[in-house]
C-alpha positions as CSV (number, residue, x, y, z in Angstrom):
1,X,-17.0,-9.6,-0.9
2,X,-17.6,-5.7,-0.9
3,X,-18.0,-4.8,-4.7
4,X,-16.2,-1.0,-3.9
5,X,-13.0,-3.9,-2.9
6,X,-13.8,-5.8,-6.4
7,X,-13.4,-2.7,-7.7
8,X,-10.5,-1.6,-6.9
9,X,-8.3,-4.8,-7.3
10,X,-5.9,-5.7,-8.2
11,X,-3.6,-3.1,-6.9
12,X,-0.5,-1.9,-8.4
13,X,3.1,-2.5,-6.1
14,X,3.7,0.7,-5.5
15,X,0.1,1.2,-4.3
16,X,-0.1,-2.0,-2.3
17,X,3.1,-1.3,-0.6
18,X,2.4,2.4,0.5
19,X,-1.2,0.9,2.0
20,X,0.9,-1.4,3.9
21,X,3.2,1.1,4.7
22,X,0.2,3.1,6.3
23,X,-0.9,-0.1,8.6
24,X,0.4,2.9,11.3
25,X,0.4,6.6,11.2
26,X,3.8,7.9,9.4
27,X,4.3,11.0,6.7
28,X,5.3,10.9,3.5
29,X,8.9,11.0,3.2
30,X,8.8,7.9,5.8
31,X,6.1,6.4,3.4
32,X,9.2,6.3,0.8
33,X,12.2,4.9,3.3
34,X,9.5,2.3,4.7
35,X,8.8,0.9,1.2
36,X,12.6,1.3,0.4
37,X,13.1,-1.2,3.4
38,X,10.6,-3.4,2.9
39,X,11.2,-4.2,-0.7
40,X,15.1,-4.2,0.2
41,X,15.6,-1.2,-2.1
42,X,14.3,-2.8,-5.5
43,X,11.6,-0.3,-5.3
44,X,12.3,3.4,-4.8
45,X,9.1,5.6,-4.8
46,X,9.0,9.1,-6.5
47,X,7.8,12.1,-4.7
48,X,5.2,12.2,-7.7
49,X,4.2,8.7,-7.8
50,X,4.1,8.7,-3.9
51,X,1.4,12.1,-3.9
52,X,-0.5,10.8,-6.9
53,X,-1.0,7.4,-5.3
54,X,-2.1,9.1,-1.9
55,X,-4.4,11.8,-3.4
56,X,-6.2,8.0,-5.5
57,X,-6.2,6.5,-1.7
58,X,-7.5,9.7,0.0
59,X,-10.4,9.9,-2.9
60,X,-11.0,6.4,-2.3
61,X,-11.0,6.6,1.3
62,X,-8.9,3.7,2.2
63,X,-6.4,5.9,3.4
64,X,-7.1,9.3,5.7
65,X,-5.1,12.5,6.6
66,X,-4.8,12.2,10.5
67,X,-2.3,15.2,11.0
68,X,-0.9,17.7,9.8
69,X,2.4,18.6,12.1
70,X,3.0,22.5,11.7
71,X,6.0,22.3,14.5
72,X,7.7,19.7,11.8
73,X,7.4,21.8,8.6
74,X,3.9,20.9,7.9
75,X,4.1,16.9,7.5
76,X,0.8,15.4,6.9
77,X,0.6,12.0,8.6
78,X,-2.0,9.6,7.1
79,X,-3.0,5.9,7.8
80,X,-5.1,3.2,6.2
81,X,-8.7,2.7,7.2
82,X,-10.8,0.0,7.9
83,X,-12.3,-0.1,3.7
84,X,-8.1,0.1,3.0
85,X,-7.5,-2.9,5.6
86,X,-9.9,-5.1,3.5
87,X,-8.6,-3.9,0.2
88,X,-5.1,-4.6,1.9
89,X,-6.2,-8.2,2.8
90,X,-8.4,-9.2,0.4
91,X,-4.7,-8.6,-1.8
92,X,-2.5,-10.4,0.6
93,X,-5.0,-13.6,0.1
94,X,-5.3,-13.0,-4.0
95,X,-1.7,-12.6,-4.4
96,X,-0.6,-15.9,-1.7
97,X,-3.5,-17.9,-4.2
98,X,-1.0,-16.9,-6.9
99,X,1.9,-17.7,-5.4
100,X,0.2,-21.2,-4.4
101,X,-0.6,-22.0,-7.5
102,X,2.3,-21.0,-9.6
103,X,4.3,-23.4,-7.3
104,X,1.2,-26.5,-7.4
105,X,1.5,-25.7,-11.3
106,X,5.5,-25.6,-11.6
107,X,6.0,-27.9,-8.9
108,X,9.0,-26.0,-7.7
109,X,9.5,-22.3,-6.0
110,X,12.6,-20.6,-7.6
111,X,14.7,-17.9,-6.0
């Protein structure tokens, strides 16, 4: 496994859902609705947490700035990478281990 990846896991949610959000091109404020459905409201993103998470991606370069639409009041529209893609997956396949285990361990999955 790449050691920059190591390094950067375990992700937080909020971080983890706006790289999956990203899997194609969208702008911020559809960064925020996206996550909003995917996590069936239980998590709403700030406008702050949102930017400070993108300007950690962008530094990181798992995430890059693609556009920036001046007809549509300047939205930048970003999307993951191929370094963010393996951070994304080498998540989904740390967190399903947990899930695996916790229900091999408890011998029951509770909703």
């Amino acid at each position: 496994m790449d050691k920059n990846i190591l390094k950067l896991s375990p992700l937080t949610e909020s971080t983890y859902y706006i790289l999956l959000s990203l899997v194609e091109p969208i702008h911020g404020y559809g960064i925020i609705k996206k996550v909003e459905v995917l996590t069936d409201k239980r998590l709403k993103l700030s406008a702050g947490t949102l930017y400070g998470a993108i300007k950690g991606l962008l530094n990181n370069k798992l995430i890059e700035l693609i556009c920036i639409e001046k007809q549509n009041k300047g939205k930048k529209m970003y999307q993951i990478t191929t370094m963010g893609k393996k951070l994304l997956y080498y998540e989904l396949n740390r967190l399903r281990e947990m899930v695996n285990n916790g229900i091999s361990e408890t011998g029951d999955y509770y909703e």
